[in-house]
Structures are given as structure tokens and as C-alpha cells.
LUMLUM-190809 format. One record per residue (C-alpha): residue number from 1; residue in three letters; x, z, y. Coordinates in nm, 2 decimals. Example, Ala and Ser with C-alpha at 12.3 -4.5 7.8 and 13.67 -1.06 7.14 Angstrom:
(pt 1; 'ala'; (1.23; 0.78; -0.45))
(pt 2; 'ser'; (1.37; 0.71; -0.11))
This chain:
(pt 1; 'unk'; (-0.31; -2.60; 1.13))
(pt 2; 'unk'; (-0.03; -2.35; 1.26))
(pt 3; 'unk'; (-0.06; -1.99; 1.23))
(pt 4; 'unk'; (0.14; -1.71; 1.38))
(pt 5; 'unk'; (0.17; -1.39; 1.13))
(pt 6; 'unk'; (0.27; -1.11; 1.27))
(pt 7; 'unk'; (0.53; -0.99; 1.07))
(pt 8; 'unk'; (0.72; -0.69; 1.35))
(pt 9; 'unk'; (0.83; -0.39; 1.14))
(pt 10; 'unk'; (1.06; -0.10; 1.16))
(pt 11; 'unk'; (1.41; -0.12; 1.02))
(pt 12; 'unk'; (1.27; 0.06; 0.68))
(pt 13; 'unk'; (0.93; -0.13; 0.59))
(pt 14; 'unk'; (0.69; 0.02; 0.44))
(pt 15; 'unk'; (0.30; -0.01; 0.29))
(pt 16; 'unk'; (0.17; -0.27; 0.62))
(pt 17; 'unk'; (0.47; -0.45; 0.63))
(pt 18; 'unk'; (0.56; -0.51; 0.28))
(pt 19; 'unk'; (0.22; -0.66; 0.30))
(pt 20; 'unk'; (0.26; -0.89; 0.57))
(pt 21; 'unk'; (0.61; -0.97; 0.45))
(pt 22; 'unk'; (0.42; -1.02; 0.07))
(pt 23; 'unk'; (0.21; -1.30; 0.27))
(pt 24; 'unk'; (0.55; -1.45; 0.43))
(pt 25; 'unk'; (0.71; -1.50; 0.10))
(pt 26; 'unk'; (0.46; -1.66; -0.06))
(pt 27; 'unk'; (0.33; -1.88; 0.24))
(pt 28; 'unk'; (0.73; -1.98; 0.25))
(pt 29; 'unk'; (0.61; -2.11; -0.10))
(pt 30; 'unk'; (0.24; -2.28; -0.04))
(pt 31; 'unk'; (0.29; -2.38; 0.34))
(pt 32; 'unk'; (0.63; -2.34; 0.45))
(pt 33; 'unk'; (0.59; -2.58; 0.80))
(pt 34; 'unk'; (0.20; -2.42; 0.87))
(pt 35; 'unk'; (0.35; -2.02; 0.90))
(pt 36; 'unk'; (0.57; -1.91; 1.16))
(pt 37; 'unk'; (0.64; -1.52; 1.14))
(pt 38; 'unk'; (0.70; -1.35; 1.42))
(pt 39; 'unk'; (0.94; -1.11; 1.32))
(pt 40; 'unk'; (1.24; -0.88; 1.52))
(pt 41; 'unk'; (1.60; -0.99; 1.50))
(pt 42; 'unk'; (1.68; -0.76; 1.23))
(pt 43; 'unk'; (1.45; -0.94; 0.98))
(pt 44; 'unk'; (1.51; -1.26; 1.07))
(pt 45; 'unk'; (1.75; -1.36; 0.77))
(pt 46; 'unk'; (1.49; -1.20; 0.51))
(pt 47; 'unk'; (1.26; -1.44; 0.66))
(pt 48; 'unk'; (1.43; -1.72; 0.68))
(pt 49; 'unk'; (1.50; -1.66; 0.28))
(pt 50; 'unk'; (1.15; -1.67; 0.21))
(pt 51; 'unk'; (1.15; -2.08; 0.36))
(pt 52; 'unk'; (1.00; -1.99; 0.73))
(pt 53; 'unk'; (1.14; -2.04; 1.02))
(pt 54; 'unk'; (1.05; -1.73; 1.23))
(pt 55; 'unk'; (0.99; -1.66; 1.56))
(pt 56; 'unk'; (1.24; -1.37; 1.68))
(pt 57; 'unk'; (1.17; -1.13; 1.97))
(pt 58; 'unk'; (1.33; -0.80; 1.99))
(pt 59; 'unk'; (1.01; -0.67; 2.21))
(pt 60; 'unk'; (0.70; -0.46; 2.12))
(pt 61; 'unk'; (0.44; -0.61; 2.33))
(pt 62; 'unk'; (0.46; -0.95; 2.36))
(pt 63; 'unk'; (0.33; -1.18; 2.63))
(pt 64; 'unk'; (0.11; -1.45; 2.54))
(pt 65; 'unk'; (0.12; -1.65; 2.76))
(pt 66; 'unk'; (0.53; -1.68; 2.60))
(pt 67; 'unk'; (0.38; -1.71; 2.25))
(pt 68; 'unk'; (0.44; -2.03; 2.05))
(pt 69; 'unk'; (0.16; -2.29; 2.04))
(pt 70; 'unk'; (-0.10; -2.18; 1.73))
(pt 71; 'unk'; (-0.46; -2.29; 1.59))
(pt 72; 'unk'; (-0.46; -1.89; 1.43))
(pt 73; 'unk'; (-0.28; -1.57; 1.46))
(pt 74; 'unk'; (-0.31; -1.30; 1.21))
(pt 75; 'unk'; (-0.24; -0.93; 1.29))
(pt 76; 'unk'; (-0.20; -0.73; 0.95))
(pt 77; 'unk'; (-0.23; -0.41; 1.09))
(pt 78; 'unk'; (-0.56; -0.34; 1.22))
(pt 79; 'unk'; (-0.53; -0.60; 1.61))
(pt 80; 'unk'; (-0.38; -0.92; 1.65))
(pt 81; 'unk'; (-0.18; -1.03; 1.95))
(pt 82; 'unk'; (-0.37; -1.19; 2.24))
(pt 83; 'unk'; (-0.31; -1.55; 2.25))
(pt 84; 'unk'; (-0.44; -1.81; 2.47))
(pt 85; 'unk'; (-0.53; -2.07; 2.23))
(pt 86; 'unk'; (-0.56; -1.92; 1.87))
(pt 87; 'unk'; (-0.84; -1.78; 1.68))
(pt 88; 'unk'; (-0.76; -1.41; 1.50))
(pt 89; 'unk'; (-0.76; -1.28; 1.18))
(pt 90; 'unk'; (-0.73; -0.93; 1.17))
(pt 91; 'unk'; (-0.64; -0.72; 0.84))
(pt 92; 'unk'; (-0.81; -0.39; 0.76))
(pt 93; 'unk'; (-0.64; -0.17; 0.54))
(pt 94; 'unk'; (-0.92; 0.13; 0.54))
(pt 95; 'unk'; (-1.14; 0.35; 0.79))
(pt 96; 'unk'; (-0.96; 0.65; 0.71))
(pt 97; 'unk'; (-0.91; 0.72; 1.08))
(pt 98; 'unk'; (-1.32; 0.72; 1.09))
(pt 99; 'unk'; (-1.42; 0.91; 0.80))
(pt 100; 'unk'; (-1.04; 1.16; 0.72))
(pt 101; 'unk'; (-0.97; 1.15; 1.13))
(pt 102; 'unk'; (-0.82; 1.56; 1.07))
(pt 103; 'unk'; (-0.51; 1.36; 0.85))
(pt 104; 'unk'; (-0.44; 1.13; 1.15))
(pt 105; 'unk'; (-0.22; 1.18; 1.44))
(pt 106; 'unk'; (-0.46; 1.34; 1.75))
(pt 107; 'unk'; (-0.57; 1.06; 1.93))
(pt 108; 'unk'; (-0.49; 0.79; 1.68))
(pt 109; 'unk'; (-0.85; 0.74; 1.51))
(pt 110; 'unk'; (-1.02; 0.69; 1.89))
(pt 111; 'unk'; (-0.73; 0.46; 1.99))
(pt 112; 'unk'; (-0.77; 0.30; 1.64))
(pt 113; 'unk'; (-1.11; 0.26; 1.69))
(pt 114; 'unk'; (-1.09; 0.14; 2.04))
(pt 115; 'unk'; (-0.91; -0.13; 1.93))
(pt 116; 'unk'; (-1.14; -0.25; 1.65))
(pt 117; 'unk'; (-1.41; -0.24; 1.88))
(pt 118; 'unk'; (-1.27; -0.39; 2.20))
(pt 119; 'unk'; (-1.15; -0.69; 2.00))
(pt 120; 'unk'; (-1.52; -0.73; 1.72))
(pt 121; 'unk'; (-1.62; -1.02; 1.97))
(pt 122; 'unk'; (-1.26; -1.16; 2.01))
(pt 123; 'unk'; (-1.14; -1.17; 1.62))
(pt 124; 'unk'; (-1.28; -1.47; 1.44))
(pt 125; 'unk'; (-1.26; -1.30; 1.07))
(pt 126; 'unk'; (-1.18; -0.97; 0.93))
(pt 127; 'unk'; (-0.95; -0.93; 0.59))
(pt 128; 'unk'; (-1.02; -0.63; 0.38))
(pt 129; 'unk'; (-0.80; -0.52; 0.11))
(pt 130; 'unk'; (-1.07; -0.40; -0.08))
(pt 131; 'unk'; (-1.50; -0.44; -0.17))
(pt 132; 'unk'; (-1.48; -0.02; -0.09))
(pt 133; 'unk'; (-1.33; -0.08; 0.24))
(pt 134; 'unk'; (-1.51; -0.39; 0.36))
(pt 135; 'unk'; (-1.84; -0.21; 0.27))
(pt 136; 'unk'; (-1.73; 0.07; 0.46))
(pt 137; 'unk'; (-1.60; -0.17; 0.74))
(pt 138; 'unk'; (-1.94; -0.33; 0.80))
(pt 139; 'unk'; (-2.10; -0.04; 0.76))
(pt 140; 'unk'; (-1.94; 0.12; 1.05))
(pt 141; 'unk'; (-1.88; -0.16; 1.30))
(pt 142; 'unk'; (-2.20; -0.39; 1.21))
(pt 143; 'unk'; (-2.01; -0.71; 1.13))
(pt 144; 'unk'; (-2.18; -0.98; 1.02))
(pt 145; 'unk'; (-2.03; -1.01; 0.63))
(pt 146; 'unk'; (-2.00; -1.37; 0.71))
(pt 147; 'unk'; (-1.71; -1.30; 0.91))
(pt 148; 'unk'; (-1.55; -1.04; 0.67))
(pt 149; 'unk'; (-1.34; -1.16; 0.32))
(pt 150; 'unk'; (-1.21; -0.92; 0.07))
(pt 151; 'unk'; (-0.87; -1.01; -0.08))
(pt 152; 'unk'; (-0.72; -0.76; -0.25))
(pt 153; 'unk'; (-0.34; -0.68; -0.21))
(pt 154; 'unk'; (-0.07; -0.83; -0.52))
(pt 155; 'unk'; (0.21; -0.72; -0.71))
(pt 156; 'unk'; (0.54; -0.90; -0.76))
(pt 157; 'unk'; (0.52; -0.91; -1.17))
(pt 158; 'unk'; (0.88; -1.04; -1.18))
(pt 159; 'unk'; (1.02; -0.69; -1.03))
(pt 160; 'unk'; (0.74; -0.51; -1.11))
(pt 161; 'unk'; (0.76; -0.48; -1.48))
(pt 162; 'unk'; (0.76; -0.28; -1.80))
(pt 163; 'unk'; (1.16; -0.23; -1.93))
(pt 164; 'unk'; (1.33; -0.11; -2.24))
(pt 165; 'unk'; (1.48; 0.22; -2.27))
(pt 166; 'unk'; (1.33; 0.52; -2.10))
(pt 167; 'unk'; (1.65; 0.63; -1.95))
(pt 168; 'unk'; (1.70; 0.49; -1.55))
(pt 169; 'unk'; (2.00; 0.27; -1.48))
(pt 170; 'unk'; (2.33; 0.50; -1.47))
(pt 171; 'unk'; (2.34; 0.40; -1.10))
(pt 172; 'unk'; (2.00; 0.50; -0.98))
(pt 173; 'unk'; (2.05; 0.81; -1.18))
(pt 174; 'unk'; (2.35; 0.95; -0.98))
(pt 175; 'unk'; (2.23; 0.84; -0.65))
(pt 176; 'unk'; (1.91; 1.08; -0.70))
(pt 177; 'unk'; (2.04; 1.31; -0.95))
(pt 178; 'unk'; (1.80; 1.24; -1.20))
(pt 179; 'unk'; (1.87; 1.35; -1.56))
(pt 180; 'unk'; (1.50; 1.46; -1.68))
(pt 181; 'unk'; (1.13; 1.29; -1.77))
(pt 182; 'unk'; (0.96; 1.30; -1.45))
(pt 183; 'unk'; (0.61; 1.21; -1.31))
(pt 184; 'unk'; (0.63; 1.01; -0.97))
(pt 185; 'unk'; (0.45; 1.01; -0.69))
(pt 186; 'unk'; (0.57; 0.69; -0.39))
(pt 187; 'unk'; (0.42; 0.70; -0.03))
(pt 188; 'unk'; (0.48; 0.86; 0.28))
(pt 189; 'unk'; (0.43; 1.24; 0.30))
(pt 190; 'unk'; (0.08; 1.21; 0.50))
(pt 191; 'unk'; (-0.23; 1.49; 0.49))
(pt 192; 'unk'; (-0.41; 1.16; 0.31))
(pt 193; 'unk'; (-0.22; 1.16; 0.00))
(pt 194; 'unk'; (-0.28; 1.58; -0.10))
(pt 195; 'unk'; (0.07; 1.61; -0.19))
(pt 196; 'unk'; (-0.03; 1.98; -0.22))
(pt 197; 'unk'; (-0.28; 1.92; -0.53))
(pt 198; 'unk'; (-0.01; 1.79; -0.70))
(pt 199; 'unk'; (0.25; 2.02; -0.67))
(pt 200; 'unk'; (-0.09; 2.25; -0.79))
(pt 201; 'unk'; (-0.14; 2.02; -1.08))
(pt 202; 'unk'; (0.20; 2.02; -1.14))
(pt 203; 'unk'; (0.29; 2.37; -1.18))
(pt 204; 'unk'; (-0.02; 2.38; -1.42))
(pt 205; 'unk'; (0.14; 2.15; -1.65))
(pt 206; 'unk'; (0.45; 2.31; -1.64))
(pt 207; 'unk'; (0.42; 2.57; -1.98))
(pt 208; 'unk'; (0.32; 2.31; -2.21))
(pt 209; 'unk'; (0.65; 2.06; -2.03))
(pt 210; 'unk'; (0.89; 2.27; -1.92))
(pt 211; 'unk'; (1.17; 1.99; -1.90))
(pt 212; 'unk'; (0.97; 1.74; -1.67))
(pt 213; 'unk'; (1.02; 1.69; -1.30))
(pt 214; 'unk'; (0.80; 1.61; -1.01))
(pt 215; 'unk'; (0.96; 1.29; -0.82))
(pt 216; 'unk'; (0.81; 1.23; -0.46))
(pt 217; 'unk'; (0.95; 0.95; -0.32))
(pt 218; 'unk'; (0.77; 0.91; 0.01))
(pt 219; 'unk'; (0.96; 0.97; 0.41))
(pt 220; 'unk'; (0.87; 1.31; 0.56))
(pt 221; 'unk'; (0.81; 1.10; 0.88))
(pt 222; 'unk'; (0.77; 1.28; 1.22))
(pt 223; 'unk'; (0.64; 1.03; 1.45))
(pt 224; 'unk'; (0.33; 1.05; 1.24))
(pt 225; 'unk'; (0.09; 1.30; 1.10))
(pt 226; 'unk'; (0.29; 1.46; 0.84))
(pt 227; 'unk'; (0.22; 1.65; 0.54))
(pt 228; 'unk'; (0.59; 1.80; 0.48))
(pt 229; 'unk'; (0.52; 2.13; 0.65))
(pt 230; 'unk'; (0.26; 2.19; 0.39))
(pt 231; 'unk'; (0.50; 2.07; 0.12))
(pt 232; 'unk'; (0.79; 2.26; 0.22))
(pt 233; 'unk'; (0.57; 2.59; 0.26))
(pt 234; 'unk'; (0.43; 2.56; -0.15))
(pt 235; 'unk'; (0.76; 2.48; -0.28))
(pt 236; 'unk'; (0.92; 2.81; -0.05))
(pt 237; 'unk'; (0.59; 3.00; -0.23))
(pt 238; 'unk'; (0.69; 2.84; -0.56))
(pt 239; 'unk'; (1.01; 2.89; -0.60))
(pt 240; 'unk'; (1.01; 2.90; -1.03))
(pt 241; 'unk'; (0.82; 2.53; -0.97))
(pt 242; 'unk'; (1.03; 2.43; -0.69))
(pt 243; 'unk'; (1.34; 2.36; -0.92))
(pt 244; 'unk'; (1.15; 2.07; -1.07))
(pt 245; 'unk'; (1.06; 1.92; -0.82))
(pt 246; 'unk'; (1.29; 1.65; -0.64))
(pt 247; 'unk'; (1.25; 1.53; -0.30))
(pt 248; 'unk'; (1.37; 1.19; -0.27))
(pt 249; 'unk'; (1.28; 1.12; 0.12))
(pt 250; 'unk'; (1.24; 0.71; 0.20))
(pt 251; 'unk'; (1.34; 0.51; -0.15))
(pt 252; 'unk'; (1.45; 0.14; -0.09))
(pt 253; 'unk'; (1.21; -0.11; -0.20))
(pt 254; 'unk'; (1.46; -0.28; -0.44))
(pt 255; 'unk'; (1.51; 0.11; -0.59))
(pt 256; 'unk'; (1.12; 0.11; -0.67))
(pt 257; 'unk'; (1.11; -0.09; -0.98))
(pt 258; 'unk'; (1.33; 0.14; -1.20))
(pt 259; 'unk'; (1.17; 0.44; -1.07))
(pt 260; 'unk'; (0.84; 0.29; -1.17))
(pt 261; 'unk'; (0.95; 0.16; -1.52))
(pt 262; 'unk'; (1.14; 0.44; -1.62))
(pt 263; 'unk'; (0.92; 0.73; -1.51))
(pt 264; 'unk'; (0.67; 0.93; -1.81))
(pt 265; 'unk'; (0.38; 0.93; -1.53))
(pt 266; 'unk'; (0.28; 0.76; -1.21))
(pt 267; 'unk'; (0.06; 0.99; -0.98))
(pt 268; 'unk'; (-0.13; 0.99; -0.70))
(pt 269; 'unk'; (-0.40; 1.24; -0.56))
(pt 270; 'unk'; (-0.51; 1.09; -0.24))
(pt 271; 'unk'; (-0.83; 1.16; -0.03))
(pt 272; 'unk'; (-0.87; 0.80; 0.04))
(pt 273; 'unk'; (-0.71; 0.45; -0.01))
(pt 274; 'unk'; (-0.78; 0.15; 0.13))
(pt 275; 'unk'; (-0.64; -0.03; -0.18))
(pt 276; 'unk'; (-0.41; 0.18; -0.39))
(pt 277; 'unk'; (-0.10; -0.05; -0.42))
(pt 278; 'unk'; (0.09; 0.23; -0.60))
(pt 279; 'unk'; (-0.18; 0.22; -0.89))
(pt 280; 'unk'; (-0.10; -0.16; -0.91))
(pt 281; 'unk'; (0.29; -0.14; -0.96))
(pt 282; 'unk'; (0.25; 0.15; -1.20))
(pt 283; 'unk'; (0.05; -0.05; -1.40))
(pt 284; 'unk'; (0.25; -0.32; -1.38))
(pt 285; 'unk'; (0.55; -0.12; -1.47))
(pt 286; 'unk'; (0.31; -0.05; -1.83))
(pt 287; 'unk'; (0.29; 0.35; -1.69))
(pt 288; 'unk'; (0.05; 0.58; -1.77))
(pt 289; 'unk'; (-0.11; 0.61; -1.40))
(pt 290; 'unk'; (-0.36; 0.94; -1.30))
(pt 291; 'unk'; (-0.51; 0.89; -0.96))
(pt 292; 'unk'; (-0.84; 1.05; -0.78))
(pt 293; 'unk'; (-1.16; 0.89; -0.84))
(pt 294; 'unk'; (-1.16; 0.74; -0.45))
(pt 295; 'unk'; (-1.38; 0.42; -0.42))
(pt 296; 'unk'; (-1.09; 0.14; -0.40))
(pt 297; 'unk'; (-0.85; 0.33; -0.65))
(pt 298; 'unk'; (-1.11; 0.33; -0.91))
(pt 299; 'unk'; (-1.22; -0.06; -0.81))
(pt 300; 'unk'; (-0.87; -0.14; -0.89))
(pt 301; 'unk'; (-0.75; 0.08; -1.15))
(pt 302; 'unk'; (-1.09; 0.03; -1.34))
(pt 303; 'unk'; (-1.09; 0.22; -1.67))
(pt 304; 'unk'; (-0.70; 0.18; -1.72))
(pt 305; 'unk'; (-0.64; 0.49; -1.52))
(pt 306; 'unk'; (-0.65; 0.84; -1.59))
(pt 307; 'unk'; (-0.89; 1.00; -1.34))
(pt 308; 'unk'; (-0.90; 1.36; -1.15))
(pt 309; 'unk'; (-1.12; 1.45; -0.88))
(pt 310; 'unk'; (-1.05; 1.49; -0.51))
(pt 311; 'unk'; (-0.87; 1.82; -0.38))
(pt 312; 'unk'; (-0.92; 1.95; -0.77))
(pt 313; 'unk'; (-0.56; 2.02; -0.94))
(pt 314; 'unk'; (-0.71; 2.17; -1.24))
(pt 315; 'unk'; (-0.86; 1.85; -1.28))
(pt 316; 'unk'; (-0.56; 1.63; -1.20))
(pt 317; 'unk'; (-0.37; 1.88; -1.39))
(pt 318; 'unk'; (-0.58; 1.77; -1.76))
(pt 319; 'unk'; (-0.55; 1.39; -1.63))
(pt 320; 'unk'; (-0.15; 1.45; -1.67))
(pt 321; 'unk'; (-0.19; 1.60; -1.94))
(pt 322; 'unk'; (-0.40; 1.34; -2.11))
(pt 323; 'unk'; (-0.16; 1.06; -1.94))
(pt 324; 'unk'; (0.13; 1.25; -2.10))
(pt 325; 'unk'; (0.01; 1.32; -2.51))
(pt 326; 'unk'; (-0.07; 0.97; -2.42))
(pt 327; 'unk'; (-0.46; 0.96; -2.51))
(pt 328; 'unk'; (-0.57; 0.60; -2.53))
(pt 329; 'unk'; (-0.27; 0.49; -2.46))
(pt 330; 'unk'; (-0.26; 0.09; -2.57))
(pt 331; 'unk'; (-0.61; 0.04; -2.45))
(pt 332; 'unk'; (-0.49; 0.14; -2.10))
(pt 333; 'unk'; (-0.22; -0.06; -2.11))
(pt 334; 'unk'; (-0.38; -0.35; -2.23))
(pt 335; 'unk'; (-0.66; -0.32; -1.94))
(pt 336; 'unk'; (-0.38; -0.23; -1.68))
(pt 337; 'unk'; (-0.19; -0.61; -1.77))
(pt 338; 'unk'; (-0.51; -0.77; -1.75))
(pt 339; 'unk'; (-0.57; -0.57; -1.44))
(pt 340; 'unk'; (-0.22; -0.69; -1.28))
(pt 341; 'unk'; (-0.28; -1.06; -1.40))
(pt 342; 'unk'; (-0.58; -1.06; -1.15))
(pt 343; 'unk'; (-0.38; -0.94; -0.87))
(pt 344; 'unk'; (-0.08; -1.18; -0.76))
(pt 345; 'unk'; (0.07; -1.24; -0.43))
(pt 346; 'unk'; (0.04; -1.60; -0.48))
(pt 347; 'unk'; (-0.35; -1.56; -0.56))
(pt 348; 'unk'; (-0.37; -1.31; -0.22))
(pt 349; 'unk'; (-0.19; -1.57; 0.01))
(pt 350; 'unk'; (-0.38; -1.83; -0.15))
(pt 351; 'unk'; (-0.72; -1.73; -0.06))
(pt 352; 'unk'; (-0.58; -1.55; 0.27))
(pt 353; 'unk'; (-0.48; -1.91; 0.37))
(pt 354; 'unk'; (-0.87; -2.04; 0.29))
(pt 355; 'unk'; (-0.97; -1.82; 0.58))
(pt 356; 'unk'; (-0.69; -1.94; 0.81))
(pt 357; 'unk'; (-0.88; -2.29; 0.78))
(pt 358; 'unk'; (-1.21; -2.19; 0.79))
(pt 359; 'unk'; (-1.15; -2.01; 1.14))
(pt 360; 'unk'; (-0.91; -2.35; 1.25))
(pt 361; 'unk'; (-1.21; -2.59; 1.21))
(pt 362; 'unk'; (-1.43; -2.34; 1.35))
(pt 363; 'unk'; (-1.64; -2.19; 1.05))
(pt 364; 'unk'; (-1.70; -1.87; 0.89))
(pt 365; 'unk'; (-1.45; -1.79; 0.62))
(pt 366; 'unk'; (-1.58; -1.80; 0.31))
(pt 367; 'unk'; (-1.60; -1.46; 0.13))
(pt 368; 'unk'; (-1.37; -1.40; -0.16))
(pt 369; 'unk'; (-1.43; -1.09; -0.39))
């Protein structure tokens, strides 16, 4: 078996191609001469670190008829390349673009769902991050669920972890000038993600902890749908509530770890997730984490996270609250380890690499939950 992952991101990865770059380390690891990534020049050495030899091309479509031979290719992101010979795994991440399509770009959620169903006949197995999202999959699109396996996304418990002190590294501190207990919020600024309802929840909080911050650490990002207008309007209407809050644009991935670790609350409000990998690190970090009750977050997070409701800040606003006087606070964090011991990167490329064979020798993948 040879497979081709499809490992093209921009020069700051984020959420899609951590994940595929996740899969690379690990399948450097399990089956270092089976993968071949297919990656631009800029990430070539990363790649090469993980014990692949990749497959560099500084273009964004790709002929295939110039593609390296293959028995699979896998596309993480929703499509996988044409290729002349190889059978296709495609990833799906959620069907936000179906069921949220006002938080997309205009025009994304028909292209995106173009794509899906120009290709259903042509892609030999679907990968779904989550039992929410593969339900919601099939139930759109009519897949057989014979062709359709749910592997849920890891977390890299060596970086990833629970640290002495609650005081961030001097270094971190100066580069984003932060001196005070702060709940955090990591992901793009997107209409998905409500940053609004917390800044809402926030300022709610605020009399009872007048010291804390609010930490977003998520690009405003343009080429996308962004939420930043709306940001930037509350905090200009909030001026009192603005001063806590800290705006930290695009954070490095090796940055994340401390921010996690050393934060009094991780947060996040969104309207849907197809997984909810920030849930995952915070409680692998041993944070209190408050998140909506969305189908996948709750799957994952399970009764270890504090729980608000969609678009409700008076809700989220009690969650913190709760998070913070720490209520239950050893149960959760026993559940949230035993939560994060389920959920490796090893386990995900493990069982991603079962349905790499079953669609080499021809045969449905076998469905992993």
C-alpha cells in the first residue's frame, strides 16, 4: 500500500492542517515508507522531521497525471486530488456550510457542497471527526454508513499538559503583555465561533472579577468570513470592558501550550463544531473548559465541561462563573484525563490507516466509533 496525504497549507497552519500534519507525524512513526505527503517547499523540512519523505510542489492545483504512483490518496479538507490510479479518502470536518451557510463566505457553502457531491461516486470512504458530524453527513448526502468511519481528532499529551505555577513563562508574558488571570478563547475570528456572546458573558462576569482578562487568540483573517467587524464594534461600545480584553491576532502553535496551561478558564461559545479540538487541549492542559452544548462539543467534552447554551451569554456567563469558584472541580478533571487518554494522535492515525487498507484491497472500511 502507498498513500498520498495531502498535506498543502499556508505559511501559518491552522485547525485542517495541524490535522493533516497530526496524521504525518504519527504515520512518520507507524508507516514511515507507506505515506508520502505532499506538502509545499516551505514545509518540506517539518516533514521530513516527522520520518517522510514528501513530495514538494510549490503549485495549487496539481496535475494528476504528474502525481506520484499511489494505491490511496487522502484529502483532509473536505476533496481529494484527482488521481489516475488511487482510491480517495476524503475527511469531513462538519456541515456547517449546510446547516450555519450565513457564517460562511458567499458562495462557499454551494461550492462546498458541489464538491461533496460531484465527487460521492468517486471517493471510496468518508472520515468524520465526529458521531455528530457523520450522522449529520449521511443524513444530508445519503451515504451508505458502510463507506463512512468516525475517528475522532487527538491531542499531543506531551505538549499538551497540566504545569506547575499559574504564572506564564517570563517570555510569553512580555511578548503578549500579559500580567493578569485570564479566560482564553483559541480560533480564528469566524461568525461560527460567537465571539460576541463572549465578550457578553464576559462583561457579565466582570463585578464579581474585576482583575481577569479576556484572551482571544484567533487571526482576524480577511480572505475569509470574518467575525472581527463585530468584535471590534462591541469592544468600541464597551469601552469600560474593552480594557480587559486582549487581542492576541494568530498565536504560534508552539505558544499554545502555556497559554493553555497557564490560563484560569478555557472558553468557547460556538454555534457549531465539527469536533471541538480546543475542548480537547484545555482538558488536557487540566483547565476548567465552558463551551456551548453543540452536538460534537458535548460528545467530546462529556460531563467534564461546564455547559452554556447557544447565542445565551447570561448562560455562558454562570458557566464561567461556576468554571471559576471551581464547582466540581476534581471530578472534571478527573473525567477530562480520562477524556484525553481516549483521544491520541497515535490511536487517530492508527485507525485512519485501517481505512487506507480496506479501500487498497478494495472493501468498505470498517467503521470505528
Amino acid at each position: 500500500m502507498t498513500v498520498l496525504l495531502d498535506a498543502r497549507a499556508s505559511r501559518r497552519p491552522s485547525g485542517i492542517a495541524n490535522y493533516a500534519f497530526a496524521l504525518a507525524r504519527e504515520f512518520g512513526r507507524l508507516a514511515p515508507r507507506e505515506v508520502t505527503p505532499i506538502c509545499h517547499r516551505r514545509h518540506a523540512r517539518a516533514v521530513r522531521d516527522f520520518g517522510l519523505e514528501p513530495w514538494v510542489t510549490g503549485r495549487a492545483v496539481l496535475d494528476p497525471s504528474r502525481l506520484p504512483d499511489a494505491s490511496v490518496v487522502h484529502g483532509p479538507n473536505y476533496g481529494a486530488l484527482d488521481h489516475p490510479t488511487a482510491a480517495r479518502v476524503v475527511t469531513i470536518h462538519d456541515v456547517g456550510f449546510l446547516t450555519l451557510p450565513e457564517c460562511h463566505p458567499p458562495g462557499m457553502p454551494e461550492r462546498l457542497d458541489a464538491l461533496i457531491r460531484g465527487s460521492l461516486h468517486r471517493v471510496d470512504a468518508f472520515v468524520c471527526d465526529s458521531r455528530d458530524t457523520h450522522d449529520e453527513f449521511l443524513n444530508r448526502y445519503g451515504v451508505a454508513p458502510e463507506r463512512c468511519a468516525v475517528i475522532p481528532l487527538g491531542v499531543d499529551a506531551s505538549r499538551f499538559r497540566a504545569r506547575d505555577g499559574r504564572v506564564l513563562p517570563s517570555t510569553l508574558r512580555l511578548r503578549y503583555r500579559l500580567r493578569r488571570p485570564y479566560v482564553l478563547f483559541v480560533g480564528a475570528m469566524v461568525p461560527r465561533k460567537d465571539l460576541v456572546t463572549l465578550l457578553e458573558a464576559f462583561a457579565r462576569i466582570r463585578p464579581e472579577h474585576p482583575d481577569l482578562e479576556l484572551v482571544i487568540a484567533g487571526h482576524k483573517t480577511r480572505r475569509w468570513a470574518s467575525d472581527w467587524p463585530r468584535v471590534k464594534a462591541w469592544l468600541r461600545g464597551h469601552p469600560e470592558d474593552a480594557r480587559r480584553v486582549r487581542i492576541l491576532n494568530f498565536v504560534p502553535s508552539r505558544d499554545l501550550p502555556a497559554l493553555y496551561a497557564h490560563c484560569a478558564v478555557v472558553a468557547l461559545t460556538s454555534l457549531l463544531e465539527g469536533f471541538g479540538l480546543t475542548v480537547l487541549e484545555g482538558l488536557a492542559c487540566g483547565r476548567p473548559v465552558v463551551a456551548t452544548r453543540v452536538g460534537a462539543v458535548s460528545e467530546i467534552g462529556e460531563d467534564a465541561v461546564y455547559y452554556g447554551e447557544v447565542r445565551d451569554a447570561d448562560s455562558i456567563a454562570d458557566a464561567l462563573l461556576a468554571a471559576l469558584r471551581g464547582d466540581d472541580r476534581e471530578r472534571r478533571r478527573r473525567r477530562g484525563a480520562d477524556i484525553v487518554a481516549r483521544h491520541s494522535w497515535r490511536r487517530t492515525a492508527e485507525q485512519t490507516l485501517d481505512v487506507y487498507k480496506a479501500v487498497a484491497a478494495d472493501r468498505p472500511p470498517v467503521e470505528v466509533a
